[in-house]
N, C-alpha and C positions, 0 to 999 in steps of 0.2 A: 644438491639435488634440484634438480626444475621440474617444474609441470610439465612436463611433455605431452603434446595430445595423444589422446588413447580414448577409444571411444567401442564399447562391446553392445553389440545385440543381445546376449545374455550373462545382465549381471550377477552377482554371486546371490543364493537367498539370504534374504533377510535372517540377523540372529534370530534362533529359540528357542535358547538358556538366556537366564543374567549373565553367564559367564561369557558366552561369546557378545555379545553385548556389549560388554566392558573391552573386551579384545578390540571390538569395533573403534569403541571411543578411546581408547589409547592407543589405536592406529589413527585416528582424524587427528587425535591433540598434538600431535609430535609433533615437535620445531620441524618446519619444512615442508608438511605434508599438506597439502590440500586438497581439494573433492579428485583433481585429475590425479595424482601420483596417488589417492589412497586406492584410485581402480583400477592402476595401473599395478602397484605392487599386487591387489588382491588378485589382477590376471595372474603375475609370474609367480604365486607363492601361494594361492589356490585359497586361500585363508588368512583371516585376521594373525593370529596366531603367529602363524609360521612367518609372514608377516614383519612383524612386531619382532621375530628374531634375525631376521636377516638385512634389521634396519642398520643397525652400527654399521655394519659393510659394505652397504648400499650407500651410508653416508661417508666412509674413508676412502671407498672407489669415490667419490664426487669431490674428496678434496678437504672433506669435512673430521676436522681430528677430538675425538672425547663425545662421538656422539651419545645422548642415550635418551631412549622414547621415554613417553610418558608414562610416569608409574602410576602403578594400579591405583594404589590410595585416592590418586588425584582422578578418576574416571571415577571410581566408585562415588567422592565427595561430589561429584557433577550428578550423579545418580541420584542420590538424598535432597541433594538440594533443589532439585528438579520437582520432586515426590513434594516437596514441604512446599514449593510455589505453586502446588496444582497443576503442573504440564504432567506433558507427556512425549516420552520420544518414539518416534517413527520410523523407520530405516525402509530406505529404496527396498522397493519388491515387496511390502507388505501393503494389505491390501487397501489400505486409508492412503497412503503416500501416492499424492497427487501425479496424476498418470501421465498427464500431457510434461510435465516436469521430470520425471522419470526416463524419459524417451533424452534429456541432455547430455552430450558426453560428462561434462561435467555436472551434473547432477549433485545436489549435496546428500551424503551419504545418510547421516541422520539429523533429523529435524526435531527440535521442541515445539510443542505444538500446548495453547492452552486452548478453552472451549468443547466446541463440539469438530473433531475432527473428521467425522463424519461428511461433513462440508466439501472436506477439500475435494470430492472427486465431483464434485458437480462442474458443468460448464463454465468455465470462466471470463470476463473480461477486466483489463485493467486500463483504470482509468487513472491517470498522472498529470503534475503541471505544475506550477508556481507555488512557491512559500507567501509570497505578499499578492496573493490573488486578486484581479481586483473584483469589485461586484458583480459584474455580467459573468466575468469568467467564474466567480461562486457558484453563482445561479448557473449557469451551464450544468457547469458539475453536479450540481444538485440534480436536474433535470435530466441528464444521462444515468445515475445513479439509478433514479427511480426510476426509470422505463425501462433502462434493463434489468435488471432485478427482478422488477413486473414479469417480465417477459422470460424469465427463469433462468437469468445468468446469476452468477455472483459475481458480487465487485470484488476486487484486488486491488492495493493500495499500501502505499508509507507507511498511513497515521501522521505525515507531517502537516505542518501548517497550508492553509490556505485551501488548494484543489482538490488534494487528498482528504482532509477533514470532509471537507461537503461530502465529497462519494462515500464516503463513509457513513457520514448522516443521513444520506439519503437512502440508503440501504440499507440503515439497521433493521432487524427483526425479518428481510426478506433473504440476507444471506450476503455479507460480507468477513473479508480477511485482511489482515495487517499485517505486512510482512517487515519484520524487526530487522536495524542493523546492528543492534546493542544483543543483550539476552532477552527471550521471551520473556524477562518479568524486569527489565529496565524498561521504563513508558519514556518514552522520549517523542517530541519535546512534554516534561511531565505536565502539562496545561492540559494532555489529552488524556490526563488519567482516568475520567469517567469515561471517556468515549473508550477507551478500550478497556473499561470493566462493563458498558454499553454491551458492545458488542460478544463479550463473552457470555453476557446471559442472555442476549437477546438471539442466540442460535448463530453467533457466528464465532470465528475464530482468532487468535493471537499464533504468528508463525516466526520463528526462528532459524538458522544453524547454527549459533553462536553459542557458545557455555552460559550456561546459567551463570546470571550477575554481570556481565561483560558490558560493558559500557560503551556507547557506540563511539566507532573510531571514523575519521574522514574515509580511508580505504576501505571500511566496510559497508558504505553504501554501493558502489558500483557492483560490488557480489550479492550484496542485496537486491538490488533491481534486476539482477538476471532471472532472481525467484521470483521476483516481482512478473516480467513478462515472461517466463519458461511455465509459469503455472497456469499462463492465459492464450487464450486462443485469437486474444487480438488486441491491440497496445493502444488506447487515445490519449493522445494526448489534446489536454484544453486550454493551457497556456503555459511556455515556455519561450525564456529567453533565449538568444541565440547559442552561449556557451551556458549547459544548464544540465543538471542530473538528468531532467526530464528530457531531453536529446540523447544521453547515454543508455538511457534505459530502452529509449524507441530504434534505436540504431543497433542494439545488444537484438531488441525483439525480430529486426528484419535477417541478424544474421541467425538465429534461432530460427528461421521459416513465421515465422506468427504476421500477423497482418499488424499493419502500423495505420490510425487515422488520425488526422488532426484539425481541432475546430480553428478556424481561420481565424484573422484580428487584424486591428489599423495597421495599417503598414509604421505608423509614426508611435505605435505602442511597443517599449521594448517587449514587454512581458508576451507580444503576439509575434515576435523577431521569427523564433524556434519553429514554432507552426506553419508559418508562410511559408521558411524553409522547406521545410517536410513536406506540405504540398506541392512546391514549387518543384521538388524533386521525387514525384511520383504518388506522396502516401495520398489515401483518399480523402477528400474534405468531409466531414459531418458539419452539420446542419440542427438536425436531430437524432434521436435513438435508432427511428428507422433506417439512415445513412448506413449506420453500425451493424443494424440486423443483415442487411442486402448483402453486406462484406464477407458472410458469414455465412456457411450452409445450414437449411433449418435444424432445431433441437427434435430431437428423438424422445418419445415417452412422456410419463405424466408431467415433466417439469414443466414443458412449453408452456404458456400461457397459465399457469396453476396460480398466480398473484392479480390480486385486483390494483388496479389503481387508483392510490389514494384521492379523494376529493381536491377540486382544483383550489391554489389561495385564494382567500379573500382579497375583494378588490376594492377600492375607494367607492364603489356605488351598494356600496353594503348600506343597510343600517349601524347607525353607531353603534358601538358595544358597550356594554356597562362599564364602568371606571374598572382597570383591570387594578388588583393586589399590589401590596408593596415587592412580594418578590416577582411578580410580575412586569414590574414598570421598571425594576433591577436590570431583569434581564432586557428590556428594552434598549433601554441606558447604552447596555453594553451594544448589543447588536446594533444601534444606528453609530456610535462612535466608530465602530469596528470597520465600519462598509465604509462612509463615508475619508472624502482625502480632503487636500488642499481645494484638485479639481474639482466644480461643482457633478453635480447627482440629483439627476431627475426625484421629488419628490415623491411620484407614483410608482418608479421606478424601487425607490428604495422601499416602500410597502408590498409590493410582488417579493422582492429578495429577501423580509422578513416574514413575509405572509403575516401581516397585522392590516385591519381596516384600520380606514381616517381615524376614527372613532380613537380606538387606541393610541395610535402614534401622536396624531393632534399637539396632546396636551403631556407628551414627554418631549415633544420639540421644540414646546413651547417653553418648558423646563432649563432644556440645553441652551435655549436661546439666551434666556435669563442671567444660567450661570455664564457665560462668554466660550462656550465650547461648538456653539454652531453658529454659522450665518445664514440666513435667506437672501438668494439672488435674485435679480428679475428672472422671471418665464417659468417659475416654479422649481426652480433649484436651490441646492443646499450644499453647504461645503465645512469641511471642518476647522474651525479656526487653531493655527498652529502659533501654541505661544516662546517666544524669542527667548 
């Protein structure tokens, strides 16, 4: 059986019983089936159901001998196990299942969802880019993050390392989503297991279409990042290598209609390779948030403007701060090891991207210095010493 494209202006409603429900998920789990032939059978067979019985035949017309769908047992145990992780499923055409993602031919039919699902129908954009991010491009992210947010978008994103983490960060509590390649309740990579227990109690979301427990697979990111940009109204990317997820996802969103923008970078920075591309071949450059808003027709209703913007970082002409706490200087520790590389890094530069005064940083660099894990350059830079 193949996915053959098939794509309906009205799709079936939503199960509601459990029992059609289950019918649903032991139409998606079958060997073979995916988002396009489960809408495609639900065209020619009007129902999960009937469906589900016309699959064996459906599979030895295609060449397929000993077919047989998913047994019930195994939909229901995805049902329980769902319930016991605190999700929840959502199927196209109900009324939380993300609208602009809805409108896909292939659309995924049912989604696990933890948090507040409520979320998902607000405006969206997604912001994407690099695993080994470097500091500007953090700090980007961070800073798109929260101006739009501010400005009543919700961010969309991984949860991977580097680009994704910031946008996340930056938007917690104003409305962010994470869209899984594993199941709703595998955190992947697990280092971001508070940031997405973060985000579920801070009013935002955990998103799936994977089985509960499912472990993320290579091939299920690029079906991942369709959800990624099919949920969003406009795709940035902030830094991406030339051959890189973050090109597939932005490439997935232009043949989806969504707007693609990309924040520029050195021509001689691989991780800016992606980007240049992208704008070299049409998408539009961002700058700042406003770039992103102009790409975009105004928000309708209370959400517009309904977030304050947080206070600007502290900056080196602060007063010094009190000697901060030992888990305080911890996490320091970590944040300037983190940003900094071999290449040096502006010392002012790196207190904007941690948002810590002199005052603090000071006497943890002084710290690093000691132990042999930083150096000081002329002109006021810093670099991480890497040991052989």
């Amino acid at each position: 059986m193949r996915d053959d494209s098939y794509s309906s202006t009205h799709p079936p409603l939503p199960p509601t019983t459990e029992d059609i429900c289950v019918d649903w998920l032991r139409l998606l789990r079958s060997r073979r089936v995916g988002p396009t032939t489960f809408w495609r059978l639900m065209a020619e067979h009007g129902d999960a159901r009937t469906a589900l019985a016309a699959l064996p035949e459906v599979a030895r017309t295609a060449g397929v001998k000993d077919y047989e769908a998913c047994p019930q047992s195994v939909a229901e145990a995805e049902l329980r196990a769902g319930q016991q992780a605190g999700a929840r499923l959502i199927a196209r055409g109900a009324a939380e299942y993300p609208a602009d993602l809805a409108e896909l031919p292939d659309a995924p039919p049912l989604l696990w969802v933890r948090g507040d699902a409520g979320i998902l129908n607000r405006p969206m954009i997604a912001l994407v880019g690099a695993r080994n991010a470097s500091s500007l491009g953090g700090r980007m992210a961070r800073s798109l993050g929260r101006d739009l947010a501010a400005n009543g978008y919700c961010i969309v994103s991984g949860l991977a390392r580097g680009i994704d983490t910031a946008a996340h960060e930056a938007a917690l509590g104003q409305g962010t989503v994470a869209v899984f390649a594993g199941g709703v309740d595998v955190i992947y990579p697990s280092e971001n297991a508070k940031l997405a227990e973060d985000i579920v109690e801070q009013g935002g979301a955990l998103l799936s279409e994977q089985p509960i427990g499912m472990q993320p697979m290579a091939r299920h990111f690029p079906t991942r990042n369709r959800i990624v940009s099919g949920m969003s109204r406009a795709v940035v990317v902030v830094e991406a290598a030339a051959k890189s997820g973050s090109l597939i996802t932005a490439r997935g969103a232009l043949d989806q209609g969504r707007e693609v923008l990309a924040v520029p970078g050195h021509p001689l920075d691989a991780r800016a390779a992606g980007c240049n591309l992208l704008i070299r071949d049409g998408a539009r450059l961002v700058r700042h948030a406003d770039d992103v808003l102009e790409a975009l027709p105004p928000l309708e209703g209370p959400d517009q403007g309904s977030f304050d913007l947080p206070p600007p970082a502290p900056t080196a002409m602060e007063e010094p701060a009190p000697r901060p706490n030992l888990r305080r200087v911890a996490s320091l520790h970590r944040q300037i090891l983190d940003r900094l590389g071999p290449s040096p890094t502006a010392e002012d530069q790196l207190m904007r991207d941690i948002g810590s005064g002199a005052g603090d940083i000071a006497s943890v660099l002084t710290e690093l210095e000691l132990e042999g894990q930083v150096k000081r350059q002329p002109g006021g830079f810093l670099s991480l010493i890497t040991k052989r």
